[in-house]
PDB file with SEQRES, HELIX, SHEET and CRYST1 records, atoms N, CA, C and O in Angstrom:
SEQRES   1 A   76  UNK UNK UNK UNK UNK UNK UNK UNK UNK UNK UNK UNK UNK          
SEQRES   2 A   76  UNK UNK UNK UNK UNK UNK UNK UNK UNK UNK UNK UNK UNK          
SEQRES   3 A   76  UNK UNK UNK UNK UNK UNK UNK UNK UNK UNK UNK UNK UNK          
SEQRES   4 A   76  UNK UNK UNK UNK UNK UNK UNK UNK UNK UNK UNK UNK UNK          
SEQRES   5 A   76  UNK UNK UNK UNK UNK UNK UNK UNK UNK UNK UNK UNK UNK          
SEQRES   6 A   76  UNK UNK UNK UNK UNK UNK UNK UNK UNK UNK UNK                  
HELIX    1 AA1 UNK A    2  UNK A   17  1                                  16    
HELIX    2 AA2 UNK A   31  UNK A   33  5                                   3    
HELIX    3 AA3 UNK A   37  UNK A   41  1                                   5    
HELIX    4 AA4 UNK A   45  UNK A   47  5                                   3    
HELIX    5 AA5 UNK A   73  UNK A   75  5                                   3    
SHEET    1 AA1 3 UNK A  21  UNK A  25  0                                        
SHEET    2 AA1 3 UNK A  64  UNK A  69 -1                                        
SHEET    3 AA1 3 UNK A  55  UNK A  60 -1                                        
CRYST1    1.000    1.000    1.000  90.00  90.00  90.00 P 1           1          
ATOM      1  N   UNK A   1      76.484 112.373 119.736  1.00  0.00           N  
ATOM      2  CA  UNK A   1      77.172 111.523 120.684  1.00  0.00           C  
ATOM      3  C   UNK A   1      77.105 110.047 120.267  1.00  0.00           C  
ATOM      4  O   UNK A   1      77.990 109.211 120.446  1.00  0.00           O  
ATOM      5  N   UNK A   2      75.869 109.855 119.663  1.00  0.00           N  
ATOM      6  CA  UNK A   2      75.585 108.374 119.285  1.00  0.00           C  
ATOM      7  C   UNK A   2      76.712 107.908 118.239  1.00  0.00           C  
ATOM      8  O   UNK A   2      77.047 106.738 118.054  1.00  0.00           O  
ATOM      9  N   UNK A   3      77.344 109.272 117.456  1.00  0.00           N  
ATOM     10  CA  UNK A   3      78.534 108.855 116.334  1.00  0.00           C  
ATOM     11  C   UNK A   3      79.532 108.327 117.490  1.00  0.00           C  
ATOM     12  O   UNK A   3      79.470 107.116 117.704  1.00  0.00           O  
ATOM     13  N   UNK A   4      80.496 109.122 118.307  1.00  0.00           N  
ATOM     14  CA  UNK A   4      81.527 109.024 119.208  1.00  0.00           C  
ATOM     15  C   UNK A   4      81.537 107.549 119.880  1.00  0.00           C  
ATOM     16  O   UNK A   4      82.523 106.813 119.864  1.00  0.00           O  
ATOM     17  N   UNK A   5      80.006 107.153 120.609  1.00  0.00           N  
ATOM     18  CA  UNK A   5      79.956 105.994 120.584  1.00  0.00           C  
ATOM     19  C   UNK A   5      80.702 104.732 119.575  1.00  0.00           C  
ATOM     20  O   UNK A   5      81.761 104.117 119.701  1.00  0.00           O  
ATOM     21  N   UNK A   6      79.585 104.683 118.515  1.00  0.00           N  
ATOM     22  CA  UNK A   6      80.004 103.897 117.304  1.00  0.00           C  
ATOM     23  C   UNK A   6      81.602 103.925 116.907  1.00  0.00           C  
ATOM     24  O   UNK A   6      82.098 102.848 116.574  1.00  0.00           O  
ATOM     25  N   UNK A   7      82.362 104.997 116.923  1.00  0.00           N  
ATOM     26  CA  UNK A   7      83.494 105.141 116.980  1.00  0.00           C  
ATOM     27  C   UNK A   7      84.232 104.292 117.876  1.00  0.00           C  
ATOM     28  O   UNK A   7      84.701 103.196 117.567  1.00  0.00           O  
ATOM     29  N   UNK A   8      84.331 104.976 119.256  1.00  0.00           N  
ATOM     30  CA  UNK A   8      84.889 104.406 120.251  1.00  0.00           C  
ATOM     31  C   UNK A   8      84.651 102.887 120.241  1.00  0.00           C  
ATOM     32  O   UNK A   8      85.472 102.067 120.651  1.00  0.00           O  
ATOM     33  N   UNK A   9      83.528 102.618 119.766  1.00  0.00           N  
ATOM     34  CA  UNK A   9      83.301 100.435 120.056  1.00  0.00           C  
ATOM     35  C   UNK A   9      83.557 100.043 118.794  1.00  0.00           C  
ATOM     36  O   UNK A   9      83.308  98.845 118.654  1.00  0.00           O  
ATOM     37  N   UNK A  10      84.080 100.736 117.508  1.00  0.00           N  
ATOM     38  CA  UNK A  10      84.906 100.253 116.649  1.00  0.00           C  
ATOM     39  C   UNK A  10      86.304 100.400 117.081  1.00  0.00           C  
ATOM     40  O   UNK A  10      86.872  99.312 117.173  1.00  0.00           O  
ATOM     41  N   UNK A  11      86.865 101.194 117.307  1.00  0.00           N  
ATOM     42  CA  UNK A  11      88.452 100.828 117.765  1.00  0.00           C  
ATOM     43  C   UNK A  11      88.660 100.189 118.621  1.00  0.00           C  
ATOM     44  O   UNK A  11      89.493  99.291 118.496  1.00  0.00           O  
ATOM     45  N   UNK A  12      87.991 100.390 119.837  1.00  0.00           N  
ATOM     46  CA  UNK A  12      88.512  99.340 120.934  1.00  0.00           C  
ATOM     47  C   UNK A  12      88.370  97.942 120.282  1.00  0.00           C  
ATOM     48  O   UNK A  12      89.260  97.131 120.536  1.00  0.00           O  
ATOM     49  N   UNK A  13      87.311  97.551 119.436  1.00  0.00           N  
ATOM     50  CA  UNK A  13      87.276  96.148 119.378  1.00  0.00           C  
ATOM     51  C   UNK A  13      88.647  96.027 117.798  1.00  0.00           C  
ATOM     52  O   UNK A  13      89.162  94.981 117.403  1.00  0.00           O  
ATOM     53  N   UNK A  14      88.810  96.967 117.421  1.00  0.00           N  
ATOM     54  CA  UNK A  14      89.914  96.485 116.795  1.00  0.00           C  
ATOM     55  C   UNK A  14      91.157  96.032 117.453  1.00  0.00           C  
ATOM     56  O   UNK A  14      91.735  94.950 117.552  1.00  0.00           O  
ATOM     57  N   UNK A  15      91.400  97.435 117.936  1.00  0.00           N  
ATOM     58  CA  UNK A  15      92.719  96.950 118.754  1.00  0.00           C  
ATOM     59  C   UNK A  15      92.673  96.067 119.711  1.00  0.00           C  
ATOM     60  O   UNK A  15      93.783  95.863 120.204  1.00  0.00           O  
ATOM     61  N   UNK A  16      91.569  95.287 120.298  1.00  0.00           N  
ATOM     62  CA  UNK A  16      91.468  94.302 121.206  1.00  0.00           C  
ATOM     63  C   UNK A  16      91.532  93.196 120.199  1.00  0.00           C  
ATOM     64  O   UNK A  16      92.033  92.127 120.549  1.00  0.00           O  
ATOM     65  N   UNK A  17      91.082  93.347 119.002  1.00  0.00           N  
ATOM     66  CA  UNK A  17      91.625  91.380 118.105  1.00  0.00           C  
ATOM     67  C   UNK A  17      93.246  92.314 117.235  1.00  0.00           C  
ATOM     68  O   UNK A  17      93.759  91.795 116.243  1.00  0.00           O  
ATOM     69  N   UNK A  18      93.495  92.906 117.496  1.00  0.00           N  
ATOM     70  CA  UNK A  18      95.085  92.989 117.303  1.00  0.00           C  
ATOM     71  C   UNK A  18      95.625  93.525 115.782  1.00  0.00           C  
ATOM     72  O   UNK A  18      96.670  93.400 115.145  1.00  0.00           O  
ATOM     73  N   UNK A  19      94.204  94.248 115.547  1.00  0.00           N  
ATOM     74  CA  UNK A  19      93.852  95.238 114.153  1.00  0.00           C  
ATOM     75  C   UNK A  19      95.319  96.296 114.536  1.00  0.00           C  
ATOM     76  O   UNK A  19      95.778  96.621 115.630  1.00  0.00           O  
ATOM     77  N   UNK A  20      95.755  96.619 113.183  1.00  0.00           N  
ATOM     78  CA  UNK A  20      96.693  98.087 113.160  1.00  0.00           C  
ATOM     79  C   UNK A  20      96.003  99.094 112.927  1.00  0.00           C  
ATOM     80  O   UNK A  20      96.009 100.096 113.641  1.00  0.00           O  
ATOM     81  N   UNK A  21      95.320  98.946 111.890  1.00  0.00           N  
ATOM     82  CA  UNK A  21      94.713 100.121 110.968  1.00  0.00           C  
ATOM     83  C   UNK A  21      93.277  99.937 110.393  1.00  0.00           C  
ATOM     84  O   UNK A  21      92.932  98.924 109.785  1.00  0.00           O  
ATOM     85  N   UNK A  22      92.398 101.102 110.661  1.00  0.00           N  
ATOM     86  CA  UNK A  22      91.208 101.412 109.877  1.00  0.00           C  
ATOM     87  C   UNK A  22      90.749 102.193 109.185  1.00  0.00           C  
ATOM     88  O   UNK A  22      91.113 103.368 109.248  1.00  0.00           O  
ATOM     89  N   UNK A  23      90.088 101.896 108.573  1.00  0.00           N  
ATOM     90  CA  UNK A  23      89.517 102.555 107.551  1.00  0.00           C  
ATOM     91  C   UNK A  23      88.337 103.383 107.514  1.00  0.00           C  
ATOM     92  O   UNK A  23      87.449 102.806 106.887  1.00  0.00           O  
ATOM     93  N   UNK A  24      88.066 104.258 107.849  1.00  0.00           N  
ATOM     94  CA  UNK A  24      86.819 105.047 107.896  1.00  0.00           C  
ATOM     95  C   UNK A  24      86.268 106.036 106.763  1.00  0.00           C  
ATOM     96  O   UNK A  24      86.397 107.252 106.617  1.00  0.00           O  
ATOM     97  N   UNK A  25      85.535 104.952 105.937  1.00  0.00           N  
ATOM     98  CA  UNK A  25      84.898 106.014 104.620  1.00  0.00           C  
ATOM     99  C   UNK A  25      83.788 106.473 105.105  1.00  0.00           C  
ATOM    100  O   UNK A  25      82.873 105.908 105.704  1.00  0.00           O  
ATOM    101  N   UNK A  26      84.041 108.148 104.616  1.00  0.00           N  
ATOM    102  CA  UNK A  26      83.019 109.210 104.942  1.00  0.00           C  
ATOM    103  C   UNK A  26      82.516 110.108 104.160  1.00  0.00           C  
ATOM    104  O   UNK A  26      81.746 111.003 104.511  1.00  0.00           O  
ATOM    105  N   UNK A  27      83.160 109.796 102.453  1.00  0.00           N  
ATOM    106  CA  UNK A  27      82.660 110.672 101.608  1.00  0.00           C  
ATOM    107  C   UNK A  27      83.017 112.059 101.823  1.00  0.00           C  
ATOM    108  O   UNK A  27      83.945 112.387 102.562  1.00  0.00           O  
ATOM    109  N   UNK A  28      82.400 112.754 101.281  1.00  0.00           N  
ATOM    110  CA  UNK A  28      82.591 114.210 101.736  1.00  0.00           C  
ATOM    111  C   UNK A  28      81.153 114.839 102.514  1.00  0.00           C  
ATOM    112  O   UNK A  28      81.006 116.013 102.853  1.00  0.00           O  
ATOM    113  N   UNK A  29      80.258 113.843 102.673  1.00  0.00           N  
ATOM    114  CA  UNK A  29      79.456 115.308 103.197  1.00  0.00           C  
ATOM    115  C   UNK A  29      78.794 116.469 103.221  1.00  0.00           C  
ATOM    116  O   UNK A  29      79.440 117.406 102.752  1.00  0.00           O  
ATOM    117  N   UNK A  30      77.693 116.727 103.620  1.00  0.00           N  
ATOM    118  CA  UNK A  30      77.106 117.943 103.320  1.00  0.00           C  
ATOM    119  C   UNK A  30      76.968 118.892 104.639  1.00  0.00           C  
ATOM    120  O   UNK A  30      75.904 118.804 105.252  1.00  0.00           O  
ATOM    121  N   UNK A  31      77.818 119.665 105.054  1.00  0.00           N  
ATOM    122  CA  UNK A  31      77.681 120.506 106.397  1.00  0.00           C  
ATOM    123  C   UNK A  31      76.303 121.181 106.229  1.00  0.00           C  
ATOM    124  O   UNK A  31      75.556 121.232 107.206  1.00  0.00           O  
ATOM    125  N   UNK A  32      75.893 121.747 104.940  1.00  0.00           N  
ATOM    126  CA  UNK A  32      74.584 122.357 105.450  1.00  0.00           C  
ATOM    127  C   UNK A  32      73.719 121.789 105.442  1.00  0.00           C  
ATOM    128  O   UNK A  32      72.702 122.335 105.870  1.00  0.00           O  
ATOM    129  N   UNK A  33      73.652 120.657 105.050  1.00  0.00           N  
ATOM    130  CA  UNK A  33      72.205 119.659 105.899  1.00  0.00           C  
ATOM    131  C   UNK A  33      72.669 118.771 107.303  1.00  0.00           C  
ATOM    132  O   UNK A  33      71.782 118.156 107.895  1.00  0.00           O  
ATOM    133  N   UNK A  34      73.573 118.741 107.632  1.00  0.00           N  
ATOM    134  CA  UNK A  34      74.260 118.536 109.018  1.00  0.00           C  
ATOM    135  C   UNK A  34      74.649 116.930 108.438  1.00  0.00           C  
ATOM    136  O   UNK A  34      74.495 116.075 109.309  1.00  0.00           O  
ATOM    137  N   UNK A  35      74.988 116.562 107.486  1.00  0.00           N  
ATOM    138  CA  UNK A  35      75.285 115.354 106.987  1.00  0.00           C  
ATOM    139  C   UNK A  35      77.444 115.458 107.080  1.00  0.00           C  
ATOM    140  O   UNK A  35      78.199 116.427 107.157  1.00  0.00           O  
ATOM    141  N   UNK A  36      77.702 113.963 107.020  1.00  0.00           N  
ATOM    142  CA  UNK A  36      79.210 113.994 107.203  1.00  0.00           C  
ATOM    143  C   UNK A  36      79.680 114.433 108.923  1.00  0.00           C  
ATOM    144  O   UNK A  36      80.730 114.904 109.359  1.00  0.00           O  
ATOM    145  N   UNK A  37      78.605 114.104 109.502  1.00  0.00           N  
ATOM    146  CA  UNK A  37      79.438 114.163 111.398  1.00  0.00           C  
ATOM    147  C   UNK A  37      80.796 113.530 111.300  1.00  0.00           C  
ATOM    148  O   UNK A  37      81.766 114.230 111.591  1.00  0.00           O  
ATOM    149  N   UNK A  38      80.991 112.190 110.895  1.00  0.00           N  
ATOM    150  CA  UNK A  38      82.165 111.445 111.429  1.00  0.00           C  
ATOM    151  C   UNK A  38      82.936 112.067 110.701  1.00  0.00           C  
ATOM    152  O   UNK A  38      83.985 112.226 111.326  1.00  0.00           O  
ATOM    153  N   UNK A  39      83.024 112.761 109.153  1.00  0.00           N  
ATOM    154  CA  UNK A  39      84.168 113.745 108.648  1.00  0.00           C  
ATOM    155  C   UNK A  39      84.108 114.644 109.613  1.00  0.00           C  
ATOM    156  O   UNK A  39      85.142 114.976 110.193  1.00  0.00           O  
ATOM    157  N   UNK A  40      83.490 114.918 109.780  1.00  0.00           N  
ATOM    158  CA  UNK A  40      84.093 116.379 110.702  1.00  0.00           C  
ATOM    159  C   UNK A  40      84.430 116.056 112.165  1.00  0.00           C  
ATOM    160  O   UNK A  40      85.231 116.906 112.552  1.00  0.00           O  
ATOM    161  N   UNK A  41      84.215 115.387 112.899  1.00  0.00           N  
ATOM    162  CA  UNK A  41      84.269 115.034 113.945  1.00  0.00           C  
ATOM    163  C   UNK A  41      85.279 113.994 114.397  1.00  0.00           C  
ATOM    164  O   UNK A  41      85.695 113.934 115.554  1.00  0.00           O  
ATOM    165  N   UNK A  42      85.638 113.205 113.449  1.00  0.00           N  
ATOM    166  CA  UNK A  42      86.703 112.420 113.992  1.00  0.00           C  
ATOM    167  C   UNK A  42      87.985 112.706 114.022  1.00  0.00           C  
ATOM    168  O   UNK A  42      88.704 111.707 114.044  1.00  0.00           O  
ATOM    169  N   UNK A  43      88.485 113.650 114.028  1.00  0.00           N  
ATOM    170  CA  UNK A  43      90.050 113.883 114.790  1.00  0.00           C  
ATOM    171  C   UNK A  43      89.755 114.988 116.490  1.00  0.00           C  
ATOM    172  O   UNK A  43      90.562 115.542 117.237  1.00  0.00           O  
ATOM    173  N   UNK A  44      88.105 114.885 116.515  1.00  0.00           N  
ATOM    174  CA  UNK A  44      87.879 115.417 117.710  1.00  0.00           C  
ATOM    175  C   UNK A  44      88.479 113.904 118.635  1.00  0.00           C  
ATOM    176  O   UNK A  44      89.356 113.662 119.463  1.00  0.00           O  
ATOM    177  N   UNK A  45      87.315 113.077 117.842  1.00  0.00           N  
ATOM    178  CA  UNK A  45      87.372 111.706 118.892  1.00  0.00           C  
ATOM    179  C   UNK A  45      88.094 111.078 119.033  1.00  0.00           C  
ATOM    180  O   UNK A  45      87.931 110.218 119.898  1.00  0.00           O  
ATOM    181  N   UNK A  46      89.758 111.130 118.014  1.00  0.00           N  
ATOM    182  CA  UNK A  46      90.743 110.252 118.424  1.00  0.00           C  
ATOM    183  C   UNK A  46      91.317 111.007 119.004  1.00  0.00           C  
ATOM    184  O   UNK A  46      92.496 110.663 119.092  1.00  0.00           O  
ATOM    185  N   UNK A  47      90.995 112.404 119.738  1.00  0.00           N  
ATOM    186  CA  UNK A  47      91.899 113.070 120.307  1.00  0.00           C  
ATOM    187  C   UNK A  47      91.239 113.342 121.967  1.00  0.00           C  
ATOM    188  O   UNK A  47      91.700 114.161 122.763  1.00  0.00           O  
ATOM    189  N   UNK A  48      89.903 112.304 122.249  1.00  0.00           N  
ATOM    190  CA  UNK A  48      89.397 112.246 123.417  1.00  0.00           C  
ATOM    191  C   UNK A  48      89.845 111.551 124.042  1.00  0.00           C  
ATOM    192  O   UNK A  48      90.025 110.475 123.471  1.00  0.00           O  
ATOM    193  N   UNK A  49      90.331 111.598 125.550  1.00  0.00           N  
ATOM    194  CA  UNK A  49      91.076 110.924 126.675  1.00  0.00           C  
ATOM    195  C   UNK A  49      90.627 109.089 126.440  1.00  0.00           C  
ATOM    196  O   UNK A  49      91.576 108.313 126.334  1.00  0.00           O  
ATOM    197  N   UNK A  50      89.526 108.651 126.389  1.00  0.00           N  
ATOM    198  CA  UNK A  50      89.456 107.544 125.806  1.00  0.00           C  
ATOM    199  C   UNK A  50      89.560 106.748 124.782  1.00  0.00           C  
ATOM    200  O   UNK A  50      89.515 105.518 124.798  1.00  0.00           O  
ATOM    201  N   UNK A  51      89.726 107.582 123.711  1.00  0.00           N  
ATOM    202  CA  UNK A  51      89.992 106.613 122.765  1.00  0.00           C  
ATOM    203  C   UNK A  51      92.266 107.208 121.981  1.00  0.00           C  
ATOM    204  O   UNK A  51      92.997 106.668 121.150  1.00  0.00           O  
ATOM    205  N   UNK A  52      92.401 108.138 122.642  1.00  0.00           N  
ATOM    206  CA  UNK A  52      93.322 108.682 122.437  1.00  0.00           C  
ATOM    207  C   UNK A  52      94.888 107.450 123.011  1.00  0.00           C  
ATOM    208  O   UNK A  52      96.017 107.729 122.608  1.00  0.00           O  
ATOM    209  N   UNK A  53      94.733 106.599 123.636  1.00  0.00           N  
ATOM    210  CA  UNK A  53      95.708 105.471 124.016  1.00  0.00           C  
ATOM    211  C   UNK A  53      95.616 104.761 123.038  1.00  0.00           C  
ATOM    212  O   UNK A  53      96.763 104.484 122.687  1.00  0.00           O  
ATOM    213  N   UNK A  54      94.632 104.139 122.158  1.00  0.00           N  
ATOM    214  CA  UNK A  54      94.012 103.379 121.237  1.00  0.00           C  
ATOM    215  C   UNK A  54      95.298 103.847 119.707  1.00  0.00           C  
ATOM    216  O   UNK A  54      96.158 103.065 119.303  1.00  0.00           O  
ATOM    217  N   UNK A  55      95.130 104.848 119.306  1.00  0.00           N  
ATOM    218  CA  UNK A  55      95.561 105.802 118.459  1.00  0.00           C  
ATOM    219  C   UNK A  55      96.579 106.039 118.163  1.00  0.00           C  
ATOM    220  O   UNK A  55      97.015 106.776 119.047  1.00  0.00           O  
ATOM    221  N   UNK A  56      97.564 105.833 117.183  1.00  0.00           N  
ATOM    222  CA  UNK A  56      98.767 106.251 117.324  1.00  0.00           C  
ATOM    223  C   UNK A  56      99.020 107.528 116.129  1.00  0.00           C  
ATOM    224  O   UNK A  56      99.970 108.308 116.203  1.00  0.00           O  
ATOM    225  N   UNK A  57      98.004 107.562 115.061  1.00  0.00           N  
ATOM    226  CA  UNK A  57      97.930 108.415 114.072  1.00  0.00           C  
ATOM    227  C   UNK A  57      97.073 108.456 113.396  1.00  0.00           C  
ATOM    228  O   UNK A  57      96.713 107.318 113.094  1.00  0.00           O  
ATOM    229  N   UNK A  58      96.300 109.478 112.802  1.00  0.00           N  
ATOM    230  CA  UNK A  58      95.312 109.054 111.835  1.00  0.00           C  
ATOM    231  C   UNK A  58      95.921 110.111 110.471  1.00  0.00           C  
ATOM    232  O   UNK A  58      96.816 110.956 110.466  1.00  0.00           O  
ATOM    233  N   UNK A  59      95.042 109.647 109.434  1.00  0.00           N  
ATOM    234  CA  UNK A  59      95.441 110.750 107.445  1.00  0.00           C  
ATOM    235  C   UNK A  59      93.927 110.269 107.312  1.00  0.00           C  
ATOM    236  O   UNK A  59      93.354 109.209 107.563  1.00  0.00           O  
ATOM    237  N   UNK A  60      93.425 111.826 106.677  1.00  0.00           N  
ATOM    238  CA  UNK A  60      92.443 111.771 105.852  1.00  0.00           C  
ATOM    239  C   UNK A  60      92.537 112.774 104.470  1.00  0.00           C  
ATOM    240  O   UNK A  60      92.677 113.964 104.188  1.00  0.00           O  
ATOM    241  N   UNK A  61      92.343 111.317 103.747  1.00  0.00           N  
ATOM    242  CA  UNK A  61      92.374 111.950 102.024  1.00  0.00           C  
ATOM    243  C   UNK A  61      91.475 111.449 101.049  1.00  0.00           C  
ATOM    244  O   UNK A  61      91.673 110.352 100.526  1.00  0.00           O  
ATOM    245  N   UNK A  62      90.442 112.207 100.744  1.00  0.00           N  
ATOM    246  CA  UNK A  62      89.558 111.557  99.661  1.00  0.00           C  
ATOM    247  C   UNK A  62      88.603 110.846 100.032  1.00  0.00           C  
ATOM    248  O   UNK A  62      88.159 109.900  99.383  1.00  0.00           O  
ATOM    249  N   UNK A  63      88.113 111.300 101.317  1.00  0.00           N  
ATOM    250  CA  UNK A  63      86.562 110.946 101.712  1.00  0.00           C  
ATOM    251  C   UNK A  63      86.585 109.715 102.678  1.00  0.00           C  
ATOM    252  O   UNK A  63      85.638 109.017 103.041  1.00  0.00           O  
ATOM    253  N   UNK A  64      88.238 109.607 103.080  1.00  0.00           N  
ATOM    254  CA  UNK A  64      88.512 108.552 103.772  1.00  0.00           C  
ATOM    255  C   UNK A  64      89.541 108.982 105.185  1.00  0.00           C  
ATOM    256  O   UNK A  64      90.588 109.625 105.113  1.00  0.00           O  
ATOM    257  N   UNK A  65      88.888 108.410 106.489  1.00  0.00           N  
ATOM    258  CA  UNK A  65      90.077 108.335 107.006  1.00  0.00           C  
ATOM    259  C   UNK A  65      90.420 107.055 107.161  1.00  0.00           C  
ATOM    260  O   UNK A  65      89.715 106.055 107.022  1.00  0.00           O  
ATOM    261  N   UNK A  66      92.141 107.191 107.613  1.00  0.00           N  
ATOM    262  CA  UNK A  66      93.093 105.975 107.561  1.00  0.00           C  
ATOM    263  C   UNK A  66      93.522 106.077 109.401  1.00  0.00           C  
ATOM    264  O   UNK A  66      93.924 107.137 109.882  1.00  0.00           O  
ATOM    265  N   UNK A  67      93.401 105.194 109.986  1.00  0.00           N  
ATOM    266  CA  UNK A  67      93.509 105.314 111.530  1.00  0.00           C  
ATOM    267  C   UNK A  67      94.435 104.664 111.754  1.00  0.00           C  
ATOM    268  O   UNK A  67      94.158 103.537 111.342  1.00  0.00           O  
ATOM    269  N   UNK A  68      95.609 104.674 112.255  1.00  0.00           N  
ATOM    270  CA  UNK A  68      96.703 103.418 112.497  1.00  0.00           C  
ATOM    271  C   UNK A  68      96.827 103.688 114.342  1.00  0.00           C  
ATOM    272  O   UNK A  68      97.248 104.681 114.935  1.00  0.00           O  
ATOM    273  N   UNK A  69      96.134 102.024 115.049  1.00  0.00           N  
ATOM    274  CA  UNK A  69      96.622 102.025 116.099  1.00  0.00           C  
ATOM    275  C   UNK A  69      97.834 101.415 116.616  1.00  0.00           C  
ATOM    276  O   UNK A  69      98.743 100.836 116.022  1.00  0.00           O  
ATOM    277  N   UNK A  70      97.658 101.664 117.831  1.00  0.00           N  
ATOM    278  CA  UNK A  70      99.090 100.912 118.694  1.00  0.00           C  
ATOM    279  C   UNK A  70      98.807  99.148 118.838  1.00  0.00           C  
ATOM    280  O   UNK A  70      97.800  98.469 118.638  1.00  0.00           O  
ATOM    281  N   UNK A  71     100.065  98.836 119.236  1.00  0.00           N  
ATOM    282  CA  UNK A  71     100.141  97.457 119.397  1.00  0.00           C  
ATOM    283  C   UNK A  71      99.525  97.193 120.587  1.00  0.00           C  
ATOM    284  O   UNK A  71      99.721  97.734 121.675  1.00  0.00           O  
ATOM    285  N   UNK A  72      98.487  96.004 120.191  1.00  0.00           N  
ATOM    286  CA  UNK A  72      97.986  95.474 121.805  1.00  0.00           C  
ATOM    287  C   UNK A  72      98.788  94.627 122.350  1.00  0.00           C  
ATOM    288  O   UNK A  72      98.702  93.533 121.792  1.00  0.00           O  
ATOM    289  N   UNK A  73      99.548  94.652 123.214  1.00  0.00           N  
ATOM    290  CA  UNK A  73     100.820  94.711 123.947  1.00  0.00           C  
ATOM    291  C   UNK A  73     100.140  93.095 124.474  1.00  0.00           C  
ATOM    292  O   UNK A  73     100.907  92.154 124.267  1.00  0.00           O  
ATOM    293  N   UNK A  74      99.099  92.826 124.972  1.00  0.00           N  
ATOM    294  CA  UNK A  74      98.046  91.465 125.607  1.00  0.00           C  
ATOM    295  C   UNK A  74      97.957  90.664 124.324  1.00  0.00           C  
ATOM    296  O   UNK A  74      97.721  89.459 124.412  1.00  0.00           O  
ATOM    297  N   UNK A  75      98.082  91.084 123.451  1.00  0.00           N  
ATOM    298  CA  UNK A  75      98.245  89.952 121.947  1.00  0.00           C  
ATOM    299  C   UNK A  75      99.474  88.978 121.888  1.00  0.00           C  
ATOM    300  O   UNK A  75      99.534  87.769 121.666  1.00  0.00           O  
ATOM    301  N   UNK A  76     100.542  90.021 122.195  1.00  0.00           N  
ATOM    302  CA  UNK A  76     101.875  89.236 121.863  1.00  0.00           C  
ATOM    303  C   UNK A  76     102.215  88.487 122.466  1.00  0.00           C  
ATOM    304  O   UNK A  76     103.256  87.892 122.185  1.00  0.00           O  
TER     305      UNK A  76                                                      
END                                                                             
């Protein structure tokens, strides 16, 4: 849960200074030592009721995800 956190208070504070897109390097990971949570777990969390407004798409390729949010509409 402590990942989902860290997640969630990185996007909001992006899209609150008027960020499009992030970058989330995660390597690949080792599932059998329980290593790589945020690879595996983050298209859970951009797809949770809170951070899912934030979000307009995410791509992951090569140990990276690429997050592109929405426009903060309070910027413009």
């Amino acid at each position: 849960m402590q990942a989902f956190h860290k997640v969630l208070q990185t996007i909001e504070t992006a899209h609150k200074n008027g960020d499009r897109k992030l970058l989330f390097i995660t390597g690949i990971g080792d599932s059998a030592r329980g290593t790589g949570i945020i690879r595996q777990e983050l298209p859970v969390y951009v797809d949770h009721p809170t951070v899912r407004d934030y979000v307009l798409g995410y791509k992951y390729e090569n140990g990276k995800y690429l997050v592109r949010l929405r426009k903060n509409k309070t910027i413009e």
